[in-house]
Structures are given as structure tokens and as C-alpha cells.
C-alpha positions in Angstrom: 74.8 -58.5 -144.8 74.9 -55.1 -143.3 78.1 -53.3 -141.7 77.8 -53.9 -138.3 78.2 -57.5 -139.3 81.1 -57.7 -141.3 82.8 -55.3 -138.9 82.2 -58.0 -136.2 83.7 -60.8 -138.8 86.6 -58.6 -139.5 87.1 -58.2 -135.5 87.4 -61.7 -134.9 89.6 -62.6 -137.6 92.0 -60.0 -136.5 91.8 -61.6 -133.1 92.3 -64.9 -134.1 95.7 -63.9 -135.7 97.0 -62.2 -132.9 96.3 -65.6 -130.7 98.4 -67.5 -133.2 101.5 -65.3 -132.7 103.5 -63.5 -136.1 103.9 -65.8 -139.1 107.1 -67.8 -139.7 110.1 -66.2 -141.3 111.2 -67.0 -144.9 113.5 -70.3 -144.8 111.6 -72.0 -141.7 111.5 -75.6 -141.4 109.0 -77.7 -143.2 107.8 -79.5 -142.4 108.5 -79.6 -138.7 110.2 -81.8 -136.7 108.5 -85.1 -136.1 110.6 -86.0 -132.4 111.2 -82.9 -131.1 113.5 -82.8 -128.1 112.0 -82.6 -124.1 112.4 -78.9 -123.3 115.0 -78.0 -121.0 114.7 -76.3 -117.9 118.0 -74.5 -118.1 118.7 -73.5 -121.7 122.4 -72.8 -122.6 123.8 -69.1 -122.0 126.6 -69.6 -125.2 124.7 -71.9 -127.9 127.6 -72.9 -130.6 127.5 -70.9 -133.7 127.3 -71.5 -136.2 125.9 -75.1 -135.3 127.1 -78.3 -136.3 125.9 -78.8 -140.3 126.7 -83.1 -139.5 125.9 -83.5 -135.8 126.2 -87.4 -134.6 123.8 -89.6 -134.1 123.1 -89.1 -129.8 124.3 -92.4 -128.2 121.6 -94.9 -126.7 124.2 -95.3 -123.9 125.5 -92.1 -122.6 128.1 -92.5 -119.4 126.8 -91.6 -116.6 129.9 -89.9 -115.0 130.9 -87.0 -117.7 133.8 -85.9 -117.1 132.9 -82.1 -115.1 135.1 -80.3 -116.5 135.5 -81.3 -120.2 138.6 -80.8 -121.8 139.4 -77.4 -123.1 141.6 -78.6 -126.2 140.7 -82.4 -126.9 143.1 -84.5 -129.3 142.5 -86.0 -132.6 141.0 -89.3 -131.5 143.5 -91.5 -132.9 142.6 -93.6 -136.6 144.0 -96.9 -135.6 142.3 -97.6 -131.6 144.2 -100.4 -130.1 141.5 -103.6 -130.2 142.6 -104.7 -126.6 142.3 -101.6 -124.5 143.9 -101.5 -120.9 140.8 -103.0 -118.2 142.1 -100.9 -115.6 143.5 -97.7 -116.8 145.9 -95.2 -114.5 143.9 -92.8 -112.1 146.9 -90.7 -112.4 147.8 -90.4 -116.1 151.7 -88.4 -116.9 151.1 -84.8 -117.7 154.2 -84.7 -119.4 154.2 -88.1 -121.5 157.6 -89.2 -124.0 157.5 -88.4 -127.4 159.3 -91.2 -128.7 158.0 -94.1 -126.4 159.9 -97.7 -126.5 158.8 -99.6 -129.5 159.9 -103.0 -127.9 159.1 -102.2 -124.0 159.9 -104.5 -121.4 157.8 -107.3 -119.8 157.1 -107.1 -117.3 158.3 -103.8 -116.3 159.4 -103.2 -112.7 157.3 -102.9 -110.1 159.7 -100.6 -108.0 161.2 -98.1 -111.0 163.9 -96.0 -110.1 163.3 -92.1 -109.0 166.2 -90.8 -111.2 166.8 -93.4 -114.0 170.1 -93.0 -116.0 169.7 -90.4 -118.3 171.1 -92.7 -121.2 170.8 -96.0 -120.4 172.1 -98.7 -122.2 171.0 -100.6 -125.4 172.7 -103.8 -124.7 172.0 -104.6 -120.9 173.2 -107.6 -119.3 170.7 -110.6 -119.8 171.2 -112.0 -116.2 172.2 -109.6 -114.2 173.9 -109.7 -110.7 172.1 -110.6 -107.8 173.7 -108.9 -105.4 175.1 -105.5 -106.7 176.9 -102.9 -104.6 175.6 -100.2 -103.1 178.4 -98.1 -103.1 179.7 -98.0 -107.1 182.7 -96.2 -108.6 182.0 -93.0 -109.9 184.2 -93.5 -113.0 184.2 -96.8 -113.7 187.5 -98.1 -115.9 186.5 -98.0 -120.1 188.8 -100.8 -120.9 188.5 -103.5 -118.0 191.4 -105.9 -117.7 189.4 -109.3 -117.8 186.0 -110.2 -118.4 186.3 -112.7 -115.2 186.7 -110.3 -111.9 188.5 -112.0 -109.0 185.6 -113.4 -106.5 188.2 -111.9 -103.8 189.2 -108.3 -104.2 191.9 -106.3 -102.2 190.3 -104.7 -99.0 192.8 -102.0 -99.5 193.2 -101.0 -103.5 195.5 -98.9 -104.6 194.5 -95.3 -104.8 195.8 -94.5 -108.2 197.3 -97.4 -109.6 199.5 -97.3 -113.2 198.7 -100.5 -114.9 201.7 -101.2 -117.4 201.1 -100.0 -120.9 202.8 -103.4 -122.1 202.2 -106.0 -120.1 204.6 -109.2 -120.6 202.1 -112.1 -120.8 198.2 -112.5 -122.1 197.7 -115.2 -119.2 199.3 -113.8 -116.5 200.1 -116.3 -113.6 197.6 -118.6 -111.6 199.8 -118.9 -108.5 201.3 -115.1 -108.2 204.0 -114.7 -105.3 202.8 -113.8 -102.2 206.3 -111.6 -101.6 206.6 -109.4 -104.9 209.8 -107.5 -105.6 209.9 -103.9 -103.8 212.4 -102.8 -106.3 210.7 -103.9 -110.0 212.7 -103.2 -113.1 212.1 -99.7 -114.9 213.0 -101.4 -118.5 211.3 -104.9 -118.2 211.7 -106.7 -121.1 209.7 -106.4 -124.4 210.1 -110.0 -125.9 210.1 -112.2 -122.6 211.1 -116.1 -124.1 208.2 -118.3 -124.8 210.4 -121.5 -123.9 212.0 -120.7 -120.7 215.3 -123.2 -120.9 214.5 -124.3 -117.2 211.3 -124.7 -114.6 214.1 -123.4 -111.6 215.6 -120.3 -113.4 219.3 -119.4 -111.8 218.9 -117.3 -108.8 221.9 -115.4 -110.2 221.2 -114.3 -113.7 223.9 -112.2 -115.7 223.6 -108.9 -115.4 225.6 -107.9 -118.8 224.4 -110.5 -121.3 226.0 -111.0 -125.0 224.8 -108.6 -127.4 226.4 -111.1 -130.0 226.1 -114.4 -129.7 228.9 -116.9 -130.8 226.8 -118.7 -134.0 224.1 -117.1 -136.3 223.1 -120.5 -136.9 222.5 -122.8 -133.9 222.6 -126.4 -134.5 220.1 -128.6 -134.8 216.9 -129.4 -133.0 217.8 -130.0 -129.6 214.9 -130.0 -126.9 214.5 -126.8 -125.6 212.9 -128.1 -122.3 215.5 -130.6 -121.6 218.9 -130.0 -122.2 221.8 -133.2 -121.7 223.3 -131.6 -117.9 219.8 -131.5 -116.4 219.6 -135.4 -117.3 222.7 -136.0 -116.1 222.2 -134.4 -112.7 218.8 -135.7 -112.1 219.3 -139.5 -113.3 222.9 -139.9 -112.5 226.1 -140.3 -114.3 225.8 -143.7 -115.2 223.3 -145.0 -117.6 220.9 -146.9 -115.8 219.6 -150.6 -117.7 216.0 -150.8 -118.4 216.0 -154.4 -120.0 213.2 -156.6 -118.6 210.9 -153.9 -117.2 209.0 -150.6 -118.4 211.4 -147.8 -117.3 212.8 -146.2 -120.1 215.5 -143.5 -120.1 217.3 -141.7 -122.7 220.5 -140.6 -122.4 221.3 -138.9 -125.9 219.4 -137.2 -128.8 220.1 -140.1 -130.9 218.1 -142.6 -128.3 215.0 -144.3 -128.9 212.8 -145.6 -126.0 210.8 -149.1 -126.4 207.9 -150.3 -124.2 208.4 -154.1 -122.8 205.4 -155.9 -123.0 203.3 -153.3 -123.9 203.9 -151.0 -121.1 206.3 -147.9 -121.4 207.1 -145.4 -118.1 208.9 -142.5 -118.5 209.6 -140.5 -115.0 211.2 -137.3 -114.1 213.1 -135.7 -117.5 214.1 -139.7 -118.2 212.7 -139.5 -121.9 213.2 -136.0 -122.7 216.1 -136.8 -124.1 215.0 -139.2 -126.8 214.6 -138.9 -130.7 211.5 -141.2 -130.9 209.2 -143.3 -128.2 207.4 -146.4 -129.2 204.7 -148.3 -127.0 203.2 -151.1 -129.6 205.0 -153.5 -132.0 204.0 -153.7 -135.3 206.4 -156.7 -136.1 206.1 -158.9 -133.2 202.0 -157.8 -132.9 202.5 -156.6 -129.3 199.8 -154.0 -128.2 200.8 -151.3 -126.5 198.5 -151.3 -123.1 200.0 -148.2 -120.9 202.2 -145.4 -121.4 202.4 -143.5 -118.1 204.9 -140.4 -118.3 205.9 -138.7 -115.2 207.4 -134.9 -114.5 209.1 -133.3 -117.7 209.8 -136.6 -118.7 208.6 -136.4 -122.7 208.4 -132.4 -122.8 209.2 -131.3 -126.2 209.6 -134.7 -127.5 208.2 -134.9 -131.4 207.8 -138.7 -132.0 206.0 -140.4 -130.0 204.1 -143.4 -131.1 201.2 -145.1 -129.5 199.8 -148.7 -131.2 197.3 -150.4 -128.8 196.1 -152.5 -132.7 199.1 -152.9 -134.7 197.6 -155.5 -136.8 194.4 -153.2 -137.4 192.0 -156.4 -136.6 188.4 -155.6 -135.5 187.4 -154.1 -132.2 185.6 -157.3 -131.5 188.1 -159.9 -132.4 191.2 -158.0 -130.7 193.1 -159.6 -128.0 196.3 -159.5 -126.2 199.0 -162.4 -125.6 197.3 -164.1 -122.9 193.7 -164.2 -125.1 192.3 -161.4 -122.8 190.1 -159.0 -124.9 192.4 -155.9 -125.9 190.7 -152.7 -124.5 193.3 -150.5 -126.1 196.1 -148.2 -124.9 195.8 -145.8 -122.0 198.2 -142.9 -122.1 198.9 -141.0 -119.2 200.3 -137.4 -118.6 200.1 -137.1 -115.0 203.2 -135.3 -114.1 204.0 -131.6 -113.8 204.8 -130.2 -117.5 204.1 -134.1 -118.9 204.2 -134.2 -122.4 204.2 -131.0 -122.7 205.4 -129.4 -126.7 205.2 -132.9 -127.7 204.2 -134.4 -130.5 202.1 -137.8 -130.4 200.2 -140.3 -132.8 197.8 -142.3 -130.9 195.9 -145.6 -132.6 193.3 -147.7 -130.8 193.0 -145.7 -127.3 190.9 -146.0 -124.5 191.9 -143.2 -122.7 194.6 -140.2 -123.0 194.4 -138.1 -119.7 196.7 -135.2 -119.4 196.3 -134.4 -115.4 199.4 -132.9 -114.5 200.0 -129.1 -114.2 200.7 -127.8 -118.0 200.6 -131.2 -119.0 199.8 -131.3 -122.8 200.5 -127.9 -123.4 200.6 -126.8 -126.6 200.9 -130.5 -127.3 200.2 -131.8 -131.1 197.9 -135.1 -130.3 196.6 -137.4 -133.2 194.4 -140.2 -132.4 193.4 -142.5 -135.2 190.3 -144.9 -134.3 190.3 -145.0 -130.7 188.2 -147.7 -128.9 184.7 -147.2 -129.1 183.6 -144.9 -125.7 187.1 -143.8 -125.6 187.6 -140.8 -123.5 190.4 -137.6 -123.6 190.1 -135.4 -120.2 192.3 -132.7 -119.6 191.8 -132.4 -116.2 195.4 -130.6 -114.8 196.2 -126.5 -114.7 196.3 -125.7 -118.5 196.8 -128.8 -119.0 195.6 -128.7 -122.7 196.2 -125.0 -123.3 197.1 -124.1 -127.3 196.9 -128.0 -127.8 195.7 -129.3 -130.8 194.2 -132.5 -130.8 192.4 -134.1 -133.6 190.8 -136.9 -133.8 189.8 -139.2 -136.8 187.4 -141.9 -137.1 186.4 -144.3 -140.0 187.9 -144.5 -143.4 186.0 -144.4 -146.8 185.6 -147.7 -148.2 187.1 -148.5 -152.0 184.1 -147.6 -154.3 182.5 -144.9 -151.6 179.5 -145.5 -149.6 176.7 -147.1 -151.3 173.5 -145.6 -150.9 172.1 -149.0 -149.9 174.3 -149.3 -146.7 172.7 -148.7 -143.4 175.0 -146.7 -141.1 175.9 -147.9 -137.7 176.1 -146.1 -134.6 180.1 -145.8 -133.7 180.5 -144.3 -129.9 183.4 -142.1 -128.6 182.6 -141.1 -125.1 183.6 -137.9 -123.2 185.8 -134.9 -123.9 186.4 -133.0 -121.0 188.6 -129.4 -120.3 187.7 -129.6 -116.5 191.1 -128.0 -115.4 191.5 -124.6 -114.8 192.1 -123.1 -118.3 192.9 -126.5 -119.8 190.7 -125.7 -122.8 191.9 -122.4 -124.0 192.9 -121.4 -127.0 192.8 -125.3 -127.8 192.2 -126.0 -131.6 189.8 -129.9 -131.6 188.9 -131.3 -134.8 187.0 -134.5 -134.8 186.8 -136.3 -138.2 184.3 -139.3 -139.6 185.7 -140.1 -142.0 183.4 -143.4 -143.0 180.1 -144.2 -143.8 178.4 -145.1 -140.4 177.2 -142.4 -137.7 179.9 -141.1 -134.9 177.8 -140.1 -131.8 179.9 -138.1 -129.0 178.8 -138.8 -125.4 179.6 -134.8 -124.4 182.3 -132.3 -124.9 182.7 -130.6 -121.5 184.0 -127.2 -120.9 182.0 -127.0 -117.0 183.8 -123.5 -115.7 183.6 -119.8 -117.1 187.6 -119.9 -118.3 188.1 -123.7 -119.3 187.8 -123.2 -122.7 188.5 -119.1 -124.0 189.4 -118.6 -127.1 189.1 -122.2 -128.7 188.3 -123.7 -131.7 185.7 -127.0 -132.4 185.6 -128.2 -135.7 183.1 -131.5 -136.5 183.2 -132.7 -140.1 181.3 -136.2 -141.0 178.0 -137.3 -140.1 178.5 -136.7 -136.1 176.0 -136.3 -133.1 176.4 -135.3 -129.9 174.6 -136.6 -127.0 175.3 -133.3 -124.9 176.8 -130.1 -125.5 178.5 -129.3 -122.6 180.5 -126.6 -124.1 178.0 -124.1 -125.9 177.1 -122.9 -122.4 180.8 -120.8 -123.1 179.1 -119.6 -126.2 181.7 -121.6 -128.8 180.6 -122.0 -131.9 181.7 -125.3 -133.7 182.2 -125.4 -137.5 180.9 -128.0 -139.5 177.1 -129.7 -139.1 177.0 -130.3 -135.5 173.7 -131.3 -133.9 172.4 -131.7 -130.1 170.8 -135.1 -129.9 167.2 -135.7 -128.1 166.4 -138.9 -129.7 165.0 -141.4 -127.1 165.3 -138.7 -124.3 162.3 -138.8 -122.1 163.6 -135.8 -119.9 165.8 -133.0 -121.8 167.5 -130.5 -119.2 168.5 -127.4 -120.5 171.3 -125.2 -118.6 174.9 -125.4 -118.1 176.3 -128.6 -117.7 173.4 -130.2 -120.1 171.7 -129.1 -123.8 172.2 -125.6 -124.6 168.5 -124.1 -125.2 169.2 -120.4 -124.3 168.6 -118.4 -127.6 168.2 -121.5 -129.6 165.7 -122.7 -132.2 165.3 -126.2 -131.6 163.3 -129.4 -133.2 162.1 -132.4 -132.0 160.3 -134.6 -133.3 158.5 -138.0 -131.7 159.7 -137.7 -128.1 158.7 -140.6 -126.2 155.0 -140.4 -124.3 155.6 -138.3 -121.1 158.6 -136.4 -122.5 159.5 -133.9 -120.5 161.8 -130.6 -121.0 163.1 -128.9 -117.2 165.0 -125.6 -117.5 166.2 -125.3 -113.4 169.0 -122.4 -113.9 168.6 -119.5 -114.4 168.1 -118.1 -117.8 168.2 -121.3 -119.1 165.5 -121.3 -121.7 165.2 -117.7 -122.4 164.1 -116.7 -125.6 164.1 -120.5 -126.6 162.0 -121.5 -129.6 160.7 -125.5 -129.2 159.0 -126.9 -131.9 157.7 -130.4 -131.0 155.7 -132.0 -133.5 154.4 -135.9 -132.7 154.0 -138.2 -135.7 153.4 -141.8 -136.4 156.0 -144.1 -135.2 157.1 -146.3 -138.2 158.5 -149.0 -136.0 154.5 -148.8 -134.3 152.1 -147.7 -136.3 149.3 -148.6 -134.0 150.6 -146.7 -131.3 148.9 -143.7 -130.6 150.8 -141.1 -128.6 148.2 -139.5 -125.8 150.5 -136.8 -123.9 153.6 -135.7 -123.1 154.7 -134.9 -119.9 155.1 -131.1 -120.1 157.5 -128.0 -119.3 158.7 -127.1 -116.1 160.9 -123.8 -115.1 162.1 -123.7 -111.9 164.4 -120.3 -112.2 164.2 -116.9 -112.5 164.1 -115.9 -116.4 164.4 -119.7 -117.2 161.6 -119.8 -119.6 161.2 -115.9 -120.1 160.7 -114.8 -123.7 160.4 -118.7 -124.3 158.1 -119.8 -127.6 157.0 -123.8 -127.5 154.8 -125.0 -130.3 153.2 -128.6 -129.8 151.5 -130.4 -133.0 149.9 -133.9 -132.9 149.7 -134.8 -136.6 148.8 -138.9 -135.8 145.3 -138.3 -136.5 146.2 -138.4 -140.5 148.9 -141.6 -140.1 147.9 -143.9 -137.2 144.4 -146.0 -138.9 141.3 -145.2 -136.3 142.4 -142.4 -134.5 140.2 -139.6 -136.2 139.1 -137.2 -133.8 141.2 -137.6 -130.8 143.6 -135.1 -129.2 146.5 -134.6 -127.0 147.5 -133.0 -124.2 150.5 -131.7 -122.5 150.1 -132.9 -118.8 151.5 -129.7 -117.3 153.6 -126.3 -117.6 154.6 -125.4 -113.9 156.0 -121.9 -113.2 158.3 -122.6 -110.2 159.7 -119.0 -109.1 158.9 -115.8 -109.9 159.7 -114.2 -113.4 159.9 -118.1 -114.2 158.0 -118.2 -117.1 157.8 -113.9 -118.2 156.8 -113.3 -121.3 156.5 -117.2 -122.2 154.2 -118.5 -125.2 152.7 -121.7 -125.2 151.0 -122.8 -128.8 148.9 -125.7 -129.3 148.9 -126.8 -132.4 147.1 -129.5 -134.8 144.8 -132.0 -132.8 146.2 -130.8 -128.9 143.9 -129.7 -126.1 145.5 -127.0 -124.3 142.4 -127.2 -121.6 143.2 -130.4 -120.6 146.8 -128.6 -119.1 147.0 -128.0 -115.8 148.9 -125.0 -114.8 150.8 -124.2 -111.9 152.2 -120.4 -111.1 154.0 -121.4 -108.0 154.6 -117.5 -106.7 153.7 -114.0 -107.6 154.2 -113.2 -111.2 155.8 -116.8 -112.1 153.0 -116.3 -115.3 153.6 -112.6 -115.7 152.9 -112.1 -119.3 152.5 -115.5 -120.0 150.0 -116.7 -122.8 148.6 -119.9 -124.3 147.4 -120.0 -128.2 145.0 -122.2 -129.5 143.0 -122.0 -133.1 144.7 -118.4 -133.3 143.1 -117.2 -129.8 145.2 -116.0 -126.6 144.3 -116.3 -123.6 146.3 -115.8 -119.9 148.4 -118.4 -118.5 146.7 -117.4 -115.1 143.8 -114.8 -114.6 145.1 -114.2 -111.7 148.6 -112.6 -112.7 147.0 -111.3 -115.8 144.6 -108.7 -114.3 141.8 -110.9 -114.6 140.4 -113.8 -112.6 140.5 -117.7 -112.3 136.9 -117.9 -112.0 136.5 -115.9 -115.1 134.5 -116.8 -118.3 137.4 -116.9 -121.1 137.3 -114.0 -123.8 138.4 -114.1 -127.2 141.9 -112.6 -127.8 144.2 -111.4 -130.6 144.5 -113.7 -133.0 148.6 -114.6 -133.3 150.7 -116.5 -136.3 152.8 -119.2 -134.9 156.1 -118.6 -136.2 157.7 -122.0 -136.8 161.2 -121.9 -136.4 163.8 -125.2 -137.9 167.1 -126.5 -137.3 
């Protein structure tokens, strides 16, 4: 080859090489990449170095509003996301968020939130709060408020600094204060006021300088405080009056005992107070007592009275009186002012005792053994049963014990009312079975906010209540008391009926279409209702297709509320394998009716077939309905979401079972 042409060779190598550019540095990739990315029109001015060594995988869905401009300092993205994330999230997010936010926060929360909340608010508030609150409220309200019940009528025209006395005389100040009040009040009042004022009409001139010294460090025996010999004599007359052949008794010494004629005993104004004992009932000749009425004062302070309406102790069904007429048992009445008040009476085979006067039965010791079956005691006057005690015995133990082979009967006592006006406080009642059958109580009754502070309910023996009129004032009974629903088609919860607020309750086989209303408000709130339907032994065949429901027609009256409903029949009633039931309906009447409230269907129950009603905005706020471990909304449309909407899979929740 000669040198011209391997010069040209050598020419066009060269060329080729500079057409191919510089070779790669030491390190470059290889081999290349096999997807390389589109080229950019606009390649970044600040590319990150160093570069990520782990970069993520590029999403197949990117958003297609980034937000413009990112943030300059992002957060750690949390390592426990929450798996039900908020659908519609605040435009308008707080810039300056708490650092310790509310582990338990309300639901719902207020729609209308303060613009200066309290700066420390408290952790007990008020669980039905006032309806109507001032608008104009004291600036330093008092720390140690006198009473816990505020008059409904305060003075238009309060004093401007008032001086409360450091040691008031009374705990129960009067019900009937004057309307003309001493302008000249004592500066040293009395620190030990009497308990047992001698007289209702104190002497309009009272000493001025009484005796430091009394005459006798030992007073003589028990005399009647509340009825002393010169008040009987001035109000009955001078002359003892004969009661032979008819019911008016009087007394005219200590030493005198007062009888009942024919089995019926009336004492009037102060006539008995005077007497040592008082007997209505005959034990020798048989005779029943059948009334004992006392009038004003007439038995106050009296400590044996007797009251036989069975004095030969034959059965209930078999007793009669003279004449053949069935015996219904003794009524005893205390109808007059201060009637049998500080007494002492032993009651057997009653119908009724009724203390209606003003302070009648007060602080009265009442014993009634085996009263008529539906008997009632109603204290229905002005304390008329304050710091009573009353107990009441039923049954005896046969010799031997019961045998566990005997079937207990169902023995009745009806109502026991505190209706007056504080005739239930500080009232000590003991009710004792004392047999082998079942004692079941109609009610116990305390219907206003005061009739019954500060007492006492003790229940020992297999007993039952039919209502429980008085946990509405939050007493607790001692002893093994329960609430009956047996039978009950329709159980009303509130004041005045069963007490469900912040109870646990169980109940099982309710009647088809049994129904549960809670119409005040608060009534059900925070209620846990387990209802669980089995077989009925006394129908086997029977199966049990729905009950009727849950209604709440208050504000609050089902909030917080927890109902579980379990059909366990498929297992025990023969050929009912695959069927369900249903609760007819859960109707939200008001709104806040039903906040917060969990309905859970159980074994074998069809929450679908349920119809729902949310009567008003927010009556199904927050409420939720569980079924195989899935929530979903009460109502779309107070949830966020819509009627009309295809159901979603929820959080999966653990019914908590609660028994009584």
C-alpha cells in the first residue's frame, strides 16, 4: 500500500472519532439505561446533590394539583396513618394547632364554638345542662352554695352584700318562712335550739332571765314531750269524757290505755297523747282491727301503739271479720297536722298506713309485719315521713329451711310512695323476705328533686321491683335489688319509670314487639342494653321474628347509648336453621336524640331489614350500626355521606357485653 493511502485511512479514522464525541469517563454506567427518561424542555437550575442513593419508585398516579408552593420544612409522615381518613378535610387548617389535644373529644362538637372559651374549663361538666341560662352571670360566683336546689323564684332586689350566719340554727330551714321577719334579730341566737319544742304555739311572752339551775338533775320519768297533762285539759275539757260504745278514745293520764270498739279506734286533737299504750285488734276475743284514724297531735310521741288487723294469724284467703265479710286488713291513718308524729307503732296484716298530715310520721318508728298482699304505705303530707324509719318484714322461714324442691310463689306488696314535699328524707326503709317464696314490689316512689335526700333503702330476701321510681334521685339500695322487665312489652325509661341512665342492663326473652322508649331527656344516656332472645321453654315451637324497636324522643335521651340484640333460637327451636330477626325500627325523634348511639346486631339479626328514622338535623349525629364486626352510619345523610350511597366497609368494633 503506498503513503498516500494510509494517510487517507489514518484521516478518516481520526474523523470518525471526532463525530463520536470524547470517550466516556472512568466509572460510567454500563451498561446504559434501558428506559431512559423523555427529555425535558426546561432542565432544573439547582439539581439536588448529592442525589438520592434509594430514590422511590415514581407513582403510576401522580395528583394532578401539586401543591405550587411545596412545603419548605415537611413533617415526619406519621408511622401509624389513621385507616379512616377525614372525606372532606378543612380548607383552612389551624396554624397554630394544640399540643396535647383531647384524648376523649366530644361528639358531636358544637356547631357554634365559643370566640373566647374559658381558659380552664371544667373536667366534670353538667350532663344536662340548663336550657335557658342567663345572660347576665355573677362575676364571682359563691364557692360554697347554700343548697343544691335554687328557689325557682328569686328576690328581684338581693341584697348587695349579704352576711349569711356562720352557724345557722337548723339543716332544714323552714318551708313556710314569715312574710313579716323581725327588724331587731338577736345578736347571740342560740347555739343548741331544742329538737322537741314543748308546744306547736310557743308563749308570745317568753322569760327573758331563764334558770341557770334547774330545780332536779334528774327529771322524772318519760313523760310525752309533745303533750303535756294542761294542754289536754284545756283542749278536751275538765271532765273526762265516756267513750264506751263508740271509737273515740281519749286519755286522760300517763297511766291510760286506749282500746278500739269493734275494730275501729279514733283518736282526735291531743285526745291520745296522753296514753301509755293504744290497741286496735283483739287477740282474745279475735276482733280485727279494721281502722285507726288519728287526728291533730293526737298520738305524737306515743311509744306503744299496736295495730292487729289478723290476731289469729289465719291465711290471707280464709280471713274474715264477724259478719263473714272477707277481712282486707287494717287501715291506719295519720291525717292530722303532727299525727303520729315520734311514735312508735307495730303494724300486722295492713292494707294501708297513710301518713298525710303535715309532719305526720315524723321521725316515727313504724313496724309492719305481713301486710295484706298489694298493701300500700304513702307518705303523702309536708315531711310527713322525715327521719322515719319504717321497716317492713314479710314471710318467715319454715322449721327445717327451704327445701330446694319448693317452688317459690309470687307474694305482692304494692306502692311505696314519699310524694310530699320532703316526706322521704333522711328516711331509713328496710324491707325484709324473710321466707322462701318471691316478694315483688309494685314501685317505691320518690317523684320530686327533694322527696327523698339523704335516705337510706335496704332490700334483703329474694325481692323484685316492678319499678324503681326512686333511683331517678340517685339512691343506692343495699342488698340484691333488681328492676323487673319480665312480661313487659313496652319498658319506659326516665323519671317516674325504670332507671336506664348510666346503667348496664339485661334482658332476656322480651315478648315479640317489645319495645324500649326513652322520652325525657337524658334518659338513656350512656345506657348499655343487652337483649338476647332465646327459646321459650313454656313454647318451644315458637319462633320469635322481631321486636319492636328503640325509640328516643329527647334531647341526649339515647346519646352515648350501646344496645346489643342476639337471636340465639336458631340452635334451640327444631327447624328454624337459617332464619333471622329483625328489630322493626330505631326512630331518632329530636335532635342530639340518638348522638353518639351504637346499635349491634348480633347472632342471626338482620340489621337491613331496620328501618330508620332521623326525625331532625343531627337526631343520628354520630350514630352507628354494627353487624359481623362492620360499622356503618345510622344515616348517610348526617354522617357526611349519602342515602343513596353504596355501603363501605368500616372499622371493625368488639361488642363489649355488659351483665347485671
Amino acid at each position: 500500500m503506498s503513503m498516500q493511502r494510509i494517510l487517507v485511512c489514518l484521516f478518516l479514522t481520526y474523523a470518525v472519532s471526532l463525530a463520536q464525541g470524547p470517550p466516556p469517563p472512568w466509572g460510567a454506567t454500563d451498561p446504559p439505561t434501558s428506559s431512559p427518561t423523555s427529555a425535558t424542555s426546561v432542565p432544573t437550575s439547582s439539581p439536588s446533590d448529592p442525589p438520592t442513593l434509594s430514590p422511590t419508585g415514581p407513582t403510576s398516579i401522580p395528583t394532578s394539583s401539586p401543591t405550587d408552593p411545596p412545603t419548605l420544612s415537611p413533617t415526619s409522615p406519621t408511622s401509624a396513618p389513621t385507616s379512616s381518613p377525614t372525606y372532606s378535610p378543612t380548607n383552612r387548617p389551624t396554624e397554630v394547632p394544640t399540643k396535647g389535644p383531647s384524648a376523649s373529644p366530644t361528639s358531636p362538637p358544637t356547631k357554634v364554638p365559643h370566640a373566647l372559651p374559658t381558659v380552664s374549663p371544667t373536667n366534670t361538666p353538667t350532663k344536662i345542662p340548663t336550657q335557658g341560662p342567663t345572660k347576665f352571670p355573677t362575676v364571682i360566683p359563691t364557692q360554697t352554695p347554700t343548697t343544691p336546689f335554687p328557689t325557682n323564684s328569686p328576690s328581684k332586689l338581693p341584697t348587695l352584700a349579704p352576711l349569711p350566719t356562720e352557724m345557722p340554727t337548723t339543716l332544714l330551714p323552714t318551708q313556710r318562712p314569715t312574710t313579716h321577719p323581725t327588724k331587731s334579730p338577736s345578736v347571740s341566737p342560740t347555739l343548741q335550739p331544742t329538737v322537741s319544742p314543748t308546744t306547736f304555739a310557743p308563749t308570745e311572752s317568753p322569760t327573758l332571765r331563764p334558770t341557770l339551775s334547774p330545780t332536779t338533775a334528774a327529771p322524772t320519768r318519760y313523760i310525752n314531750p309533745f303533750c303535756p297533762p294542761r294542754t289536754v285539759y284545756e283542749i278536751i275539757g275538765s271532765v273526762p269524757q265516756s267513750n264506751v260504745g263508740n271509737a273515740v278514745e281519749e286519755c286522760w293520764l300517763y297511766t291510760d290505755v286506749a282500746h278500739d270498739f269493734l275494730g275501729h279506734l279514733q283518736c282526735d286533737y291531743y285526745a291520745c297523747c296522753l296514753c301509755d299504750d293504744i290497741y286496735c285488734g283483739d287477740a282474745q276475743t279475735g276482733m280485727p282491727c279494721q281502722s285507726a284514724k288519728f287526728g291533730d297531735r293526737s298520738v305524737t310521741g306515743v311509744h306503744g301503739i299496736y295495730i292487729d288487723g289478723n290476731p289469729y294469724r289465719v291465711p290471707p284467703s280464709v280471713a274474715v271479720l264477724p259478719n263473714g265479710e272477707p277481712n282486707t286488713g287494717a287501715v291506719v291513718e295519720c291525717s292530722g297536722v303532727e299525727a303520729c308524729k315520734a311514735a312508735e307503732i307495730e303494724a300486722h296484716f295492713v292494707s294501708r298506713v297513710e301518713c298525710s298530715g303535715d309532719h305526720s310520721c315524723q321521725a316515727t318508728k313504724l313496724v309492719i309485719n305481713d301486710p295484706v298482699p298489694e298493701a300500700q304505705i304513702i307518705c303523702d303530707g309536708l315531711l310527713s315521713c322525715f327521719h322515719a324509719e319504717i321497716e317492713i318484714n314479710v314471710g318467715a322461714v319454715p322449721a327445717g329451711g327451704c327445701k330446694p324442691s319448693y317452688l317459690p310463689q309470687n307474694v305482692l306488696l304494692g306502692e311505696i310512695q314519699f310524694s310530699g314535699q320532703q316526706s322521704g328524707q333522711d328516711v331509713h326503709l328496710t324491707v325484709n323476705n324473710l321466707g322462701c317464696d318471691k316478694l315483688i314490689i309494685k314501685d317505691v316512689q320518690c317523684p320530686n328533686a327533694v322527696a327523698c335526700n339523704g335516705a337510706q333503702f335496704a332490700f334483703n330476701g329474694n325481692i323484685e321491683l316492678q319499678k324503681c321510681g326512686f333511683q331517678s334521685t340517685g339512691i343506692v339500695p343495699q342488698g340484691n335489688l333488681q328492676c323487673s322487665t319480665a312480661g313487659v312489652r313496652v319498658l319506659t325509661c326516665g323519671q317516674g319509670f325504670v332507671v336506664c341512665e348510666q346503667m348496664a342492663k339485661v334482658i332476656d326473652n322480651p315478648p315479640a314487639s317489645f319495645k324500649v322508649t326513652c322520652m325525657s331527656l337524658g334518659s338513656c344516656i350512656n345506657m348499655q342494653m343487652e337483649i338476647n332472645m332465646r327459646a321459650d321453654p313454656a313454647n318451644p315451637n315458637n319462633y320469635v321474628s322481631n321486636i319492636g324497636g328503640f325509640v328516643f324522643g329527647a334531647a341526649g335521651a339515647g346519646q352515648g347509648a350501646v344496645i346489643y340484640v342476639n337471636n340465639y333460637q336458631n340452635s334451640m327451636v327444631p327447624g328454624s336453621t337459617g332464619k333471622s330477626m329483625k328489630v322493626d325500627k330505631l326512630t331518632c325523634m329530636v335532635s342530639g336524640a340518638c348522638s353518639g348511639l351504637t346499635l349491634v346486631a348480633g347472632t342471626d339479626v338482620d340489621i337491613f331489614a331496620t328501618s330508620i328514622e332521623c326525625l331532625e338535623p343531627d337526631a343520628c349525629a354520630n350514630c352507628i350500626l354494627v353487624t359481623d364486626g362492620v360499622q356503618f352510619p345510622c344515616d348517610y345523610k348526617q354522617s357526611g355521606g349519602s342515602s343513596t350511597a353504596m355501603l363501605l366497609p368500616g372499622t371493625p368494633v368488639t361488642p363489649q357485653y355488659v351483665h347485671v
